[in-house]
C-alpha positions as CSV (number, residue, x, y, z in Angstrom):
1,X,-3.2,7.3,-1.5
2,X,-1.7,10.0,1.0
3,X,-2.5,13.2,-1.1
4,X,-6.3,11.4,-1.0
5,X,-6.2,11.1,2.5
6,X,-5.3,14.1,3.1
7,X,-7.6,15.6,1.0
8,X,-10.2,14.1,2.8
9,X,-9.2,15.3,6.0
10,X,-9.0,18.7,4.9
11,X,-12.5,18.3,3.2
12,X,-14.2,16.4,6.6
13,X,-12.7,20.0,8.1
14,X,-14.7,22.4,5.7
15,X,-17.7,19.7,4.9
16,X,-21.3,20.0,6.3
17,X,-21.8,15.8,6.5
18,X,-18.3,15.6,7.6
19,X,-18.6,12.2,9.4
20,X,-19.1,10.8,6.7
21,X,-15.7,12.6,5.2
22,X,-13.7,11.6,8.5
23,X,-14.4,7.6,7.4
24,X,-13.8,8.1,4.2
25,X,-10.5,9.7,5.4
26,X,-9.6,6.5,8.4
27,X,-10.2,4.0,5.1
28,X,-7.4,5.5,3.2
29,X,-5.1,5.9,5.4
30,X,-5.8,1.8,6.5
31,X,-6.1,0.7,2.9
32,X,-2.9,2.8,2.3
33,X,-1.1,1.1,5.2
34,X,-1.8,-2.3,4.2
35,X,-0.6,-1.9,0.3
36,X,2.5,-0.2,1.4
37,X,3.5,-3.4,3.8
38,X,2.8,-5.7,0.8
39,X,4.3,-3.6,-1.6
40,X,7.4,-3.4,0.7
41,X,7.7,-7.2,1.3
42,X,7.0,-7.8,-2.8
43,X,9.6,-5.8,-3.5
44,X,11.6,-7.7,-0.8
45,X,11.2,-10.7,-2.1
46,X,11.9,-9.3,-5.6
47,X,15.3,-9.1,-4.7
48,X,16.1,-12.4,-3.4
49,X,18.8,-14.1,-5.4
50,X,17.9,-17.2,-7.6
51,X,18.9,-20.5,-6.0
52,X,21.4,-22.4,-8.0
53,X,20.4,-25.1,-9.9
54,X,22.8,-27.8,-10.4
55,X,23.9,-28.2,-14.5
56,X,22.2,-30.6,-16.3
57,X,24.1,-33.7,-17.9
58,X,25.0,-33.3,-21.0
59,X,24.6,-36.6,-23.5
């Protein structure tokens, strides 16, 4: 998702319509900053250790 913003920025630079490339370019980067949060807080709570069940009785 950064190399594609990027490359939108660059094209919005050299484009003819580039307004329309500019947006396209703002999207990315937002869409791009929301997954990496939730990706960061998934893998956050990845990690969280199991709780500890107690054992069960045995008969």
């Amino acid at each position: 998702m950064a190399v594609t913003t990027l490359a939108l920025a660059t094209a919005a630079a050299l484009a003819v319509n580039w307004p329309l490339l500019a947006c396209a370019g703002a999207l990315a980067a937002a869409s791009h900053a929301a997954v990496a949060t939730s990706a960061r807080a998934c893998r956050r709570c990845a990690r969280l250790p199991e709780p500890k069940s107690p054992p069960l009785p045995s008969y």
